[in-house]
C-alpha positions as CSV (number, residue, x, y, z in Angstrom):
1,X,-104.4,-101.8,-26.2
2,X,-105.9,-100.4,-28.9
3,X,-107.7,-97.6,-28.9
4,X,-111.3,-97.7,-30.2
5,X,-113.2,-94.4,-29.9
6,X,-117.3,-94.5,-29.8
7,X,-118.6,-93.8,-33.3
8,X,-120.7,-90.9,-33.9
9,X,-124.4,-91.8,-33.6
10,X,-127.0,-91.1,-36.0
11,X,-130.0,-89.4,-35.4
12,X,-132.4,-92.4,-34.8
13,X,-129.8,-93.7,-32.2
14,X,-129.7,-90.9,-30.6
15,X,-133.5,-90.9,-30.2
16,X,-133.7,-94.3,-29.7
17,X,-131.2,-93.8,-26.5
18,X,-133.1,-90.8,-24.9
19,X,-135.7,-92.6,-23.2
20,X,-133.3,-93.6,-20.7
21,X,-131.7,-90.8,-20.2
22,X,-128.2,-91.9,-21.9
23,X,-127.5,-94.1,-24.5
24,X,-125.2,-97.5,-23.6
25,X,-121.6,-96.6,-23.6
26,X,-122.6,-92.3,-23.9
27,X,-120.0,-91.1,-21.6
28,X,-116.0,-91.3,-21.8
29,X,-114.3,-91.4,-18.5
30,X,-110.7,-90.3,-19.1
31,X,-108.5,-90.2,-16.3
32,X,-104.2,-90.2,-15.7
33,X,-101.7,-88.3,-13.6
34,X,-101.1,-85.4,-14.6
35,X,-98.8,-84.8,-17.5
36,X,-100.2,-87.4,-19.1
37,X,-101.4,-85.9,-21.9
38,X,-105.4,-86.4,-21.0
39,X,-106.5,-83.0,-22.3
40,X,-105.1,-83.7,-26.1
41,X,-106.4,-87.3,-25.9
42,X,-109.8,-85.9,-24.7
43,X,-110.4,-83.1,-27.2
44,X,-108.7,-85.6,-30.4
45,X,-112.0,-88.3,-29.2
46,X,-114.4,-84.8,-29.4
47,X,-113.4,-84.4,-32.5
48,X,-114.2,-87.8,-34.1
49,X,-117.3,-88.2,-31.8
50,X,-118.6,-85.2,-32.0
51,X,-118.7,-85.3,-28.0
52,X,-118.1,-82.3,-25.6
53,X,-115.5,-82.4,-22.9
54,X,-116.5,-82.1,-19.0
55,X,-113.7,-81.2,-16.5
56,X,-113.1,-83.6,-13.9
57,X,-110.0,-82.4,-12.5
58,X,-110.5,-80.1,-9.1
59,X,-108.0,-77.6,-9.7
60,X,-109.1,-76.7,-13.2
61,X,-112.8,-75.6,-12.2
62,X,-111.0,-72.4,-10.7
63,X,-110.9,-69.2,-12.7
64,X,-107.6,-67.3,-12.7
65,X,-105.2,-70.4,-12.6
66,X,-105.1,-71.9,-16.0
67,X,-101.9,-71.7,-17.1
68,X,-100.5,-73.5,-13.6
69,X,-103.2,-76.1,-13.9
70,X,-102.8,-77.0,-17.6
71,X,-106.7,-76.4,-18.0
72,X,-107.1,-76.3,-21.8
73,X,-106.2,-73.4,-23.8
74,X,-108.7,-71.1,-25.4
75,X,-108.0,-72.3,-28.8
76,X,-108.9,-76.0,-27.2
77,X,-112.0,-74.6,-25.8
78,X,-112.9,-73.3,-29.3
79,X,-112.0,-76.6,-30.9
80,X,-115.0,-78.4,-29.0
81,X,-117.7,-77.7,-26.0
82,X,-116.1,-77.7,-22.6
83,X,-118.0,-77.4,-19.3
84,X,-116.8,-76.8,-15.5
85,X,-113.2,-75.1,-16.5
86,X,-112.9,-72.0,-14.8
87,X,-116.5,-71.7,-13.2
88,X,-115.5,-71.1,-9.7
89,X,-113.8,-68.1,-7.9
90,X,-110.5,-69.1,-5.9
91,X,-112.5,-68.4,-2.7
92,X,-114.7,-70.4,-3.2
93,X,-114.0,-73.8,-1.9
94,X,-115.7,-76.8,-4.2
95,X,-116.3,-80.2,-2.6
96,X,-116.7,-83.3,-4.3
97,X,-120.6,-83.3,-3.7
98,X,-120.9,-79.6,-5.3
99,X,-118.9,-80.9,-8.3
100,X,-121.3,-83.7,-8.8
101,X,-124.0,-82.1,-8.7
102,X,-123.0,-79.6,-11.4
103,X,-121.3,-82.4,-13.0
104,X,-124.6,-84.3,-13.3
105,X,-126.7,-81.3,-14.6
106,X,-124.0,-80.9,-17.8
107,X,-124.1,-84.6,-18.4
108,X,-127.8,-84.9,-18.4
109,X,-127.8,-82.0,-20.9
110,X,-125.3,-83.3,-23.2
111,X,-127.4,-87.1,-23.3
112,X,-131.0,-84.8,-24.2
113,X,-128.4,-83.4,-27.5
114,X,-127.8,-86.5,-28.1
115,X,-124.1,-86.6,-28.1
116,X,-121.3,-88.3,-26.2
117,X,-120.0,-87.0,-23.0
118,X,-116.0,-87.0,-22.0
119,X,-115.5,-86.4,-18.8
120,X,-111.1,-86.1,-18.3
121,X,-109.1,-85.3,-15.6
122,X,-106.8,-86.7,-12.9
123,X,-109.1,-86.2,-9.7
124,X,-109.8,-89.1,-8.6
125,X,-112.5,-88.6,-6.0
126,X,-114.4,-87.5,-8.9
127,X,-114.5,-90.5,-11.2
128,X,-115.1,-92.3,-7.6
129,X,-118.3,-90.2,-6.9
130,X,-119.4,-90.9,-10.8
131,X,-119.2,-94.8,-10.7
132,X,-119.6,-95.5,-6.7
133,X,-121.5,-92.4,-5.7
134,X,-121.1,-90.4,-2.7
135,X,-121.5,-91.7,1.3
136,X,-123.9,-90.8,3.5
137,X,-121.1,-90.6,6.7
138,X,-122.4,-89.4,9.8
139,X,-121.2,-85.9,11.0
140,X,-118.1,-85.7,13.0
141,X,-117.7,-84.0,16.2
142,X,-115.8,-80.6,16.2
143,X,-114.2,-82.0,19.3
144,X,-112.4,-85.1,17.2
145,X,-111.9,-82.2,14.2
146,X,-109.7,-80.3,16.3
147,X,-108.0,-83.4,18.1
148,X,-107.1,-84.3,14.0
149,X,-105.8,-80.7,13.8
150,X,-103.9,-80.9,16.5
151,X,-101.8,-84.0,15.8
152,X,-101.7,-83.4,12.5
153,X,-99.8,-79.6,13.8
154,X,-98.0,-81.7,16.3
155,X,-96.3,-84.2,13.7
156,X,-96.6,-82.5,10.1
157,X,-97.7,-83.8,6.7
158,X,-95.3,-86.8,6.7
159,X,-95.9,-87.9,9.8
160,X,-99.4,-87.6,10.0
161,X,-99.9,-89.4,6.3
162,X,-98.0,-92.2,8.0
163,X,-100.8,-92.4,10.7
164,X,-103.5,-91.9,8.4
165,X,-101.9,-94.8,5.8
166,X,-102.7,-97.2,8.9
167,X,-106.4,-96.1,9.5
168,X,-107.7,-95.6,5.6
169,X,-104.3,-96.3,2.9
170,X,-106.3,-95.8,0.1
171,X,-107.4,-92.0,0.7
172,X,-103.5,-91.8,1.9
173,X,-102.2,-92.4,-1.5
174,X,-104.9,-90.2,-3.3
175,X,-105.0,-87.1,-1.3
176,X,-102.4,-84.7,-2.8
177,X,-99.6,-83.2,-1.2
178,X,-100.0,-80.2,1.1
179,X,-104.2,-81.0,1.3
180,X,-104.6,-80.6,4.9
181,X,-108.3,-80.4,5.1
182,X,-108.8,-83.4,3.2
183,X,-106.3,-85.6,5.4
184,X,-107.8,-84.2,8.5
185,X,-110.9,-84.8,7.1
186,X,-110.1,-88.6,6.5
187,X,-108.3,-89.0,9.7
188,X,-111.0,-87.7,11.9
189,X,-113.9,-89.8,9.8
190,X,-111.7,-93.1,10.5
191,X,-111.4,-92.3,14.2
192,X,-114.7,-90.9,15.0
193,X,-116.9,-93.5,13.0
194,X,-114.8,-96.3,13.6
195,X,-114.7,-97.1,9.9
196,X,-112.4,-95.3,7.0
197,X,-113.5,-92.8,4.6
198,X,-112.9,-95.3,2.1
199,X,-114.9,-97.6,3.4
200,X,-117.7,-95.4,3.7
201,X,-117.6,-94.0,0.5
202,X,-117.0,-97.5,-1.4
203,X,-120.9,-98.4,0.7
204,X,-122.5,-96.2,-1.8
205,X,-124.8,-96.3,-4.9
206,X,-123.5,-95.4,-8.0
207,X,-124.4,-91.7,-9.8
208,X,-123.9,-93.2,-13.6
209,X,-125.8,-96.6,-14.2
210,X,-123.9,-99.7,-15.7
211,X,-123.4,-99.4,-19.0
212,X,-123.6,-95.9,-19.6
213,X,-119.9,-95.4,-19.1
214,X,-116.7,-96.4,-20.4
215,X,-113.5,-96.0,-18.0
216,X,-109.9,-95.3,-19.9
217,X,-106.9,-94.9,-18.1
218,X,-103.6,-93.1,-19.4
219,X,-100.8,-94.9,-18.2
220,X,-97.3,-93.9,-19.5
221,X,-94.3,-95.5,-18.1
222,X,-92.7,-93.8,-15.3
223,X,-90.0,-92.4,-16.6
224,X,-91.4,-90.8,-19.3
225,X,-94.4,-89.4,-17.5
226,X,-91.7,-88.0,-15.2
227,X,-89.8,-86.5,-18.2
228,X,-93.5,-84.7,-19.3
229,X,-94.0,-83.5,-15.8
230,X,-90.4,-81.4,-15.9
231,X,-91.0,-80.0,-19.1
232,X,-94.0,-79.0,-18.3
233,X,-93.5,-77.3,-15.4
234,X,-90.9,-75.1,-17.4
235,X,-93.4,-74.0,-20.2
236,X,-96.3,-73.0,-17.5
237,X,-94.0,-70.3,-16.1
238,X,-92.5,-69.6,-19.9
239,X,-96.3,-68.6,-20.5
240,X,-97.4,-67.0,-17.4
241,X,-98.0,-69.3,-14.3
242,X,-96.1,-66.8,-12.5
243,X,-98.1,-63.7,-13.4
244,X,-100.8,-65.7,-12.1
245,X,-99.4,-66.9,-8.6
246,X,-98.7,-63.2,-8.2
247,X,-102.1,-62.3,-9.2
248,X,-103.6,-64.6,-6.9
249,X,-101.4,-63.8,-4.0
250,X,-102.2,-60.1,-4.6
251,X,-105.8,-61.4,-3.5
252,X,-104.7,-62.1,0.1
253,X,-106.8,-65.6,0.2
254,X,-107.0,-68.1,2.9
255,X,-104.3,-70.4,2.2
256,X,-106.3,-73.1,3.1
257,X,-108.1,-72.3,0.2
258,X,-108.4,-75.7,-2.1
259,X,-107.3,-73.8,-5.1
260,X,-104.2,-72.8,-3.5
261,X,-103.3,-75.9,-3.8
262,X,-102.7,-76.1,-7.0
263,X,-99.0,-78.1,-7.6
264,X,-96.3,-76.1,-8.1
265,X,-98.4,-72.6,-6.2
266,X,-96.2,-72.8,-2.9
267,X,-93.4,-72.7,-4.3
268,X,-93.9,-70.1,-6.7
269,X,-95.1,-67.9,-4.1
270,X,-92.3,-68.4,-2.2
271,X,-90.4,-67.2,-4.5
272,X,-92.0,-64.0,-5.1
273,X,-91.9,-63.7,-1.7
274,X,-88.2,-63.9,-2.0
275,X,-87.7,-66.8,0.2
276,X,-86.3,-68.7,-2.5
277,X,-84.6,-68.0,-6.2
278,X,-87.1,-69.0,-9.8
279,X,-84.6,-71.9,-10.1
280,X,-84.5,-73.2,-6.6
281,X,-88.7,-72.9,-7.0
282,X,-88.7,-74.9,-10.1
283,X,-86.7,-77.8,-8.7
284,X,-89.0,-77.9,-5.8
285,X,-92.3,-77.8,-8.2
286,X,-91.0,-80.2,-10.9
287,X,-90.1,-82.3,-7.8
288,X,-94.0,-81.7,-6.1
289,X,-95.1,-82.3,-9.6
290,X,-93.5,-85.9,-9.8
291,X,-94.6,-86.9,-6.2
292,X,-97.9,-86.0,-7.3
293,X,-97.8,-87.8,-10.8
294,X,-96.6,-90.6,-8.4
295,X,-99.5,-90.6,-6.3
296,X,-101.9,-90.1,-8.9
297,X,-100.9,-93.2,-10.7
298,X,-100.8,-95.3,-7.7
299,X,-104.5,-94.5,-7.2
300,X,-105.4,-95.1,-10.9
301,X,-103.8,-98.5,-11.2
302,X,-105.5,-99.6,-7.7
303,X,-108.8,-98.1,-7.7
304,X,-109.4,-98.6,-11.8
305,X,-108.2,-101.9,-12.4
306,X,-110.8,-103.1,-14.8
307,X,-110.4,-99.6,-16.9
308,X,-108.9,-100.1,-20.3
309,X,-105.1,-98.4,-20.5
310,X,-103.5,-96.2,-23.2
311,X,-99.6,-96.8,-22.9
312,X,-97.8,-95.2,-25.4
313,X,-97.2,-92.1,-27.1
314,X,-96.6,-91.3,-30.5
315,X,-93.5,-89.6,-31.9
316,X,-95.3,-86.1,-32.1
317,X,-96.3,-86.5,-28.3
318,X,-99.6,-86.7,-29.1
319,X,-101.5,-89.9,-27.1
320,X,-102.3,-91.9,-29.8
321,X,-101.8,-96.1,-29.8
322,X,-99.5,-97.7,-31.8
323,X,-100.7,-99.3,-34.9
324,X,-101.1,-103.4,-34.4
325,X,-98.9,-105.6,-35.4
């Protein structure tokens, strides 16, 4: 494709849109695996809109993990207005519904300045709360919670994503590795309502109105995303994901914590807990980071079909199309 960005409105369309709340096509959904390169792409579209850049990615909206999460840098958060990076302490656990509702408040703001909104990041739940909304699903008994815990302790990740891929396949493939509350937490809504998470969340009304939003997808071939990821991975600890593992661990957290799982935080912190050597920990994150990459693209190219896709990179290794033929 080729890549046309929103022009920057004047003032008398931006008045002209406010009585609705947000002007047609005000808000940039930008979403990827990660490595993709969304962050450069999102803040190089803020730039010649004039927008302002919303996190949607749920690792990045915790403080003290920037570096391992590849939130933007502060001299990208200087370049344009961000919102939701680094709002939330590690102990506290954000769901979906709590980033929404945050998520919506910032939106609303930037539509009553006028401006466009780019919302980037490679959570997927969250674009799905934004365009299908969220599901009323009834509560589910602590009994069928613990029977969920229980085989999931029983049979491990693997094993238990293999069960859960036969009840609801669609929250299998986008629930990250090593997210054991959110696969028990799909796995015990399938059994105890009798109908998958998916399902239930797909029965819901949308949070932006039609028209207001324009989805983009960036989808590099594999093999070069999987290149990005490993070279990545490198850099963060070259410029301190490390120091911040250690920092973190220092904390003593619950482990279940949701921004402990982070890609690429286990094995780090096995390693400085000397169960493994700083090359031994990279192979296994650059490997996690892959999987994930994996996982994340699967979910993009199944749940955002109709989105437009950016496929290529430029020589610099900026995102930027091709020029047409």
């Amino acid at each position: 494709m080729v890549w046309h960005p929103p022009v920057r409105q004047t003032r008398r369309q931006r008045d002209q849109g406010l009585d609705s709340g947000l002007s047609e096509n005000s808000i940039v959904l930008i979403g990827g695996p990660t490595a993709s390169g969304k962050s450069a792409f999102a803040l190089n579209l803020a730039r010649e809109t004039g927008g302002e850049i919303v996190n949607a990615d749920s690792m990045q909206i915790y403080a003290g993990l920037s570096v391992l999460t590849a939130a933007p840098t502060p001299e990208e958060l200087a370049a344009s207005p961000h919102h939701l990076f680094g709002v939330a302490d590690a102990a506290d656990g954000w769901s979906v519904g709590k980033w929404l509702q945050a998520a919506a408040t910032v939106l609303a703001d930037i539509a009553a300045r006028g401006r466009t909104a780019i919302v980037v990041g490679g959570t997927g739940l969250y674009f799905r709360a934004l365009t299908h909304g969220l599901a009323d699903i009834p509560p589910v008994p602590e009994t069928q919670r613990e029977v969920s815990a229980l085989l999931y302790a029983a049979q491990g990740e693997h094993e238990f994503r293999d069960v859960l891929a036969a009840l609801d396949p669609e929250a299998e493939a986008r629930i990250e590795s090593g997210d054991r509350q959110r696969l028990l937490r799909a796995h015990a809504v399938a059994i105890a309502t009798g109908k998958s998470l998916t399902a239930w969340q797909t029965d819901t009304k949308p949070t932006l109105a039609e028209g207001t939003w324009r989805g983009v997808v960036l989808d590099l071939p594999r093999a070069q995303l999987y290149d990005r990821c490993d070279a990545r991975f490198g850099l963060m600890v070259e410029n301190g994901a490390l120091e911040e593992v250690a920092a973190m661990e220092a904390r003593g957290l619950d482990p279940a914590l949701p921004a402990l799982k982070a890609v690429g935080y286990r094995e780090l912190a096995a390693h400085l807990r000397g169960e493994t050597s700083l090359d031994e920990a990279l192979d296994a994150a650059r490997q996690e980071t892959r999987r994930y990459a994996k996982r994340q693209l699967t979910w993009f190219r199944n749940q955002t079909p109709d989105w437009e896709k950016v496929e290529s990179l430029a020589p610099s290794g900026s995102l930027r199309d091709p020029p047409p033929p």
